[in-house]
N, C-alpha and C positions, 0 to 999 in steps of 0.2 A: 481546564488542565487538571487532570491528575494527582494525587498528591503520593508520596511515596509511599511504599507498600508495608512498612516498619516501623519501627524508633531508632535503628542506625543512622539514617540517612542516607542508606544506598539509594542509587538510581537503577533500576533494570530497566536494561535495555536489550531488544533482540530485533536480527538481523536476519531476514527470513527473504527467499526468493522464491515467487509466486509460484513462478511458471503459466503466469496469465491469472488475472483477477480472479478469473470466476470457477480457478481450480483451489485458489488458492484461499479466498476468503473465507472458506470453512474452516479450514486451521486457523487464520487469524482469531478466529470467533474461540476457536479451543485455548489458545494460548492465552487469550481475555481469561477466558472463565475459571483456567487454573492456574495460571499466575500474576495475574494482574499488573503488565510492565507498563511503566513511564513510560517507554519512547521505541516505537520502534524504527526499524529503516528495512523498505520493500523494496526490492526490486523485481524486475521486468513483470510488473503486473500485467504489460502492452495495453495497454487505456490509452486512448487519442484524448487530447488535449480537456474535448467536449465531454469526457465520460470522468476526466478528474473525481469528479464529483459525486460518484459514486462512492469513496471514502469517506466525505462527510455524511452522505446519508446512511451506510450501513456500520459508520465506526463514531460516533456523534461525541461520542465521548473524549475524544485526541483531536487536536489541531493540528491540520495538514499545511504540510509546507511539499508542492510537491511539480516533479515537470514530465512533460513527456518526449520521449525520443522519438513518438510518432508524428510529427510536424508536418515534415517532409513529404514525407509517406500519406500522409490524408491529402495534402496540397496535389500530389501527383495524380491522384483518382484514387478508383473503388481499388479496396484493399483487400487481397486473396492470398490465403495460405498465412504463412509467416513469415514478415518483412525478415527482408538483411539490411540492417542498418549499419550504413559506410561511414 
């Protein structure tokens, strides 16, 4: 885990939506390297369940607590375009 970025005590945290992992994980990497936050929270990376884990490998640094909305979607078959999830 991380330790705060100061001697206040603040927590930074930032709240970023991907638009898909792999459009998004380049910013991620930006935001690392110039502000260095405790905690963030991503959404719609669209990762199936099995690719989680792609967060640990390329962010080693944070502990992921994390789920995916593509369950369903993988269960059903091959996966084309961009799910609508009901």
């Amino acid at each position: 885990m991380m330790a705060n970025n100061d001697d206040t005590g603040e927590v930074r945290v930032v709240s970023f939506n991907m638009h898909g992992y792999h459009q998004g994980s380049s910013v991620i990497m930006d935001i690392i390297n110039q502000n260095n936050p405790d905690i963030f929270l991503l959404q719609e990376h669209w990762l199936t369940p099995a690719n989680l884990c792609l967060f640990d490998r390329d962010f080693p640094d944070y502990f992921l607590v994390g789920s995916s909305a593509m369950s369903r979607r993988v269960q059903e078959g091959m996966l084309r375009g961009r799910p609508i999830l009901a």
